[in-house]
N, C-alpha and C positions, 0 to 999 in steps of 0.2 A: 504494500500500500504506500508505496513511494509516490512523493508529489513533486512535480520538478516543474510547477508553475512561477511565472515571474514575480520578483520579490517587491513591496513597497520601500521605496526610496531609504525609508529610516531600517527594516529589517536587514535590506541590501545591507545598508552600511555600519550594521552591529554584526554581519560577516565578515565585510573586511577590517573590521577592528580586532578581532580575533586573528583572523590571518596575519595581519601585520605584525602581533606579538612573537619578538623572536622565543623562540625553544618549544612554542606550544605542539609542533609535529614531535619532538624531542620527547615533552609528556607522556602525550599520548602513547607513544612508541615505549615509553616506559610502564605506563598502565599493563598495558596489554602483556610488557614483558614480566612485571612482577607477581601479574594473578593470572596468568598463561593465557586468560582472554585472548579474544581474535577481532576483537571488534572495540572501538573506543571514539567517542567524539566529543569534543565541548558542539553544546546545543544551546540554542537562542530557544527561547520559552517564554509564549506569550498567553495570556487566555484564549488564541485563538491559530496558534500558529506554534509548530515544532521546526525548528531549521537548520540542519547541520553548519556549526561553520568551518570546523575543520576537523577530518578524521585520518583515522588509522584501520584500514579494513584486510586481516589475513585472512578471511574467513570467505569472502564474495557475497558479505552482505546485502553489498550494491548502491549503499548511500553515497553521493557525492557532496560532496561543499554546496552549499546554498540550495541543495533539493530536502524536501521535509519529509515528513509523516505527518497524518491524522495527529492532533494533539491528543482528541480524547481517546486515543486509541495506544497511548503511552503512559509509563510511570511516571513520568518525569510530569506531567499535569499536575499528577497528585503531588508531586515534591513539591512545585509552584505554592499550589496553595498549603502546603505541610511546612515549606522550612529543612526539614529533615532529612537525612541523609537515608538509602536506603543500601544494603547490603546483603546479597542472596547466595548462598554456596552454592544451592541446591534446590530450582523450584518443587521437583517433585519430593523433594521431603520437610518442605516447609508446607504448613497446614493453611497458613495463610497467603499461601499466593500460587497455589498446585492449579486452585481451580479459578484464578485470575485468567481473563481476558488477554492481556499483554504477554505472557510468556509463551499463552499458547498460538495467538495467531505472528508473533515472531519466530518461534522455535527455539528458545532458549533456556536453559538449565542455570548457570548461574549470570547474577545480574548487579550492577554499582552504578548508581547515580548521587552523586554529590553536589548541593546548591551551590553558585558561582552567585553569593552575594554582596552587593557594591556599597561600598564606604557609606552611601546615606540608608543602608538599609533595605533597598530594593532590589529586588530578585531578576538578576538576569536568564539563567538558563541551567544548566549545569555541565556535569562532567559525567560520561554514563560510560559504561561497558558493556557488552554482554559475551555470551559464548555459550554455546550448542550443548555444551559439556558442562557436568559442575566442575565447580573450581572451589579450593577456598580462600574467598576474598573477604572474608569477613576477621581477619588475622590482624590482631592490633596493630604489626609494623606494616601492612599496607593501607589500612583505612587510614593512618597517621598520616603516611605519604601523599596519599592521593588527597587528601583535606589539604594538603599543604598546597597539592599542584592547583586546586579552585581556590584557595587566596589569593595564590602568586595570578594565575587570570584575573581575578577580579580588582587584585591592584594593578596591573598593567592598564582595565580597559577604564580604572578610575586617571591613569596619569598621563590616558591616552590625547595627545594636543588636540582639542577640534571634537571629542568625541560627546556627543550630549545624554545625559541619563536622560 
């Protein structure tokens, strides 16, 4: 359920303010490498809009930069309005999320989405993972890490010149 329709001017340009940050392919490539994930993107998340801006796909997920998903058809919705960080070894042995919508019409077993929130407080998007496979991402020295890689974005796109929350 990929969407690769054209972006609104201010959406467009909360992708390339991500892209512009150096090291965030670097992250990403590092998510993926410390919780074996195959899949990883910082996502723009709006009430009506999910929007890759820049990923890491070993997997042939298929997302590209600036093509979305269905918002309400993602966890990361619920992160928006939660705050909360969420972290899944293993959908099918977690009780609360086996019989979720989102894992099963993407195919994934374990799943990381971590909010990417801006200095005043407002929620840009996050930092998600998934993968086919479980994994365990729920290990205090990765969730530590990865919390650290959505500050370090969300300071950048605060110190970003020109960039407007």
């Amino acid at each position: 359920m990929i969407i690769a329709a054209p972006l609104p001017p201010d959406l467009a340009a909360d992708v390339l303010a991500v892209q512009g940050i150096d090291g965030v392919r670097t992250m990403l490539a590092e998510v993926c490498k410390i919780t074996g994930m195959g899949f990883a993107a910082v996502a723009r998340v709006t009430d009506t809009r999910w929007i890759a801006c820049q990923v890491q796909d070993d997997i042939g997920f298929g997302l590209e930069p600036g093509e979305g998903l269905e918002v309400r058809t993602t966890i990361c919705d619920e992160i928006r309005d939660s705050g909360l960080s969420v972290y899944i070894d293993c959908v099918r042995d977690e009780p609360a999320w086996r019989a979720h919508p989102t894992p099963i019409m993407y195919g994934f077993q374990s799943y990381i989405s971590v909010p990417i929130m801006r200095a005043d407080g407002s929620f840009f998007g996050t930092l998600c993972a998934i993968d086919p496979e479980p994994r365990p991402v729920s290990l205090t020295n990765m969730v530590a890490r990865i919390e650290q890689f959505a500050a370090s974005i969300a300071r950048e796109l605060d110190a970003t010149i020109g960039y407007a929350v």
